[in-house]
C-alpha positions in Angstrom: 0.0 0.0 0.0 1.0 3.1 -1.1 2.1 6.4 1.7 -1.1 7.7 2.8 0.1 10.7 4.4 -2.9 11.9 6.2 -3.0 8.6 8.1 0.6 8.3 8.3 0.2 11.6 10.2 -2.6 10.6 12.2 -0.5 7.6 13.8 2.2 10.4 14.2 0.1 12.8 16.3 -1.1 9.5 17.9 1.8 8.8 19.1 3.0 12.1 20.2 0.0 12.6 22.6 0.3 9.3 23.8 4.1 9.5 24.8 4.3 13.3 25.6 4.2 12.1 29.3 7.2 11.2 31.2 7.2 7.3 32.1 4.7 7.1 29.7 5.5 3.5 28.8 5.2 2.6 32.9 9.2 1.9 33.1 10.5 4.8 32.8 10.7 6.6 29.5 11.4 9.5 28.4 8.8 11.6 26.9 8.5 12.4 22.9 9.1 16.4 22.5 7.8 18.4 20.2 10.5 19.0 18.5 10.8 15.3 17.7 7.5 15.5 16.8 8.4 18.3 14.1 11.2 16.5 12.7 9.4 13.4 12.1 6.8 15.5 10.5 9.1 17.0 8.5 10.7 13.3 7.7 8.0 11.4 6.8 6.8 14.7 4.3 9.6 14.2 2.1 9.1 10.5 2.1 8.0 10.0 -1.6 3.7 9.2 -2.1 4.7 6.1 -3.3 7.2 4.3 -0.4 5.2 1.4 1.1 3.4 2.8 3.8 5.9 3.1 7.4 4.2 2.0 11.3 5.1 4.9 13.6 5.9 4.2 17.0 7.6 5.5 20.0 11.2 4.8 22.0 11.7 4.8 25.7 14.4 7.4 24.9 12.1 9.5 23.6 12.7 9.0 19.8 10.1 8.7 16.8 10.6 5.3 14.9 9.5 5.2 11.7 9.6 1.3 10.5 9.3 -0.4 7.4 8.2 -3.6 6.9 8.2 -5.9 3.4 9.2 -9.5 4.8 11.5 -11.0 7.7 14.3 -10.3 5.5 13.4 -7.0 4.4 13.2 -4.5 7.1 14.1 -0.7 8.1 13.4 1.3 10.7 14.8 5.0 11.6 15.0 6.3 14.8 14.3 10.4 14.9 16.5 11.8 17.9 15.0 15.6 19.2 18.6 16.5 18.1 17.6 16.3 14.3 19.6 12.6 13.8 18.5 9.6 11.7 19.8 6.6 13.0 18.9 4.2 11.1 19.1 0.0 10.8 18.4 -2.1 7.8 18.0 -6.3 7.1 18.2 -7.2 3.6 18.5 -10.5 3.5 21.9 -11.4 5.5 22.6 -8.2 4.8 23.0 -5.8 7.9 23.5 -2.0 7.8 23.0 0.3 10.4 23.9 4.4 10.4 23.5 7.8 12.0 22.6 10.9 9.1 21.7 14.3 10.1 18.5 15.7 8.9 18.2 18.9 7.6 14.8 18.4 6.5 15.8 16.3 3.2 16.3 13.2 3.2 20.2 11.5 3.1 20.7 9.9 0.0 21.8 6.8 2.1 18.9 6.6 3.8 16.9 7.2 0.8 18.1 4.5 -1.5 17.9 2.0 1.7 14.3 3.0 2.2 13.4 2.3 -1.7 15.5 -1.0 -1.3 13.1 -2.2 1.4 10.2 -1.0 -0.1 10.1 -1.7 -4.0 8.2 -5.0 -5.2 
């Protein structure tokens, strides 16, 4: 399925008011700040219409995780620091990568061409 922005941002602000609280995940985590929240935003806007459509989620350190998911062997997921870094983990096939790219609200080629790796047909 194809990025549906709107719900894409829906699960976003989802997540945000449900993990804005400290210890929101009842051991301890950090909350998600706003300006995680923006960068995310901002991340999954320049995400192209037609990337398979990410899950959203949160991190007890208080990062946004954007994940995509095609098979066992195909899998991505970037974690949005409030300090506007991509760190970022890929499986394809045996294949293991794994990275940290600042975001300036474009999207690092690297990361880019892993995301279209995990996600084409």
């Amino acid at each position: 399925m194809a990025l549906d922005s709107g719900k894409v941002f829906e699960e976003l602000l989802k997540t945000l008011e449900e993990c804005r609280q400290p210890n929101w995940d009842g051991y301890g985590a950090q909350s998600v700040r706003e300006e995680t929240y923006d960068l995310a935003h901002q991340f999954l806007a320049a995400v192209p219409l037609s990337t398979l459509v990410p899950s959203i989620g949160a991190e007890p350190d208080g990062h946004i995780t954007v994940e995509w998911y095609r098979s066992p062997q195909r899998t991505m997921s970037v974690s949005i620091s409030p300090d506007g870094e991509l760190h970022y983990a890929v499986l394809l096939g045996s294949a293991k990568t794994c990275g940290t790219e600042p975001f300036t609200g474009a999207i690092p080629k690297v990361v880019a061409d892993l995301i279209h790796r995990v996600t084409v047909a």
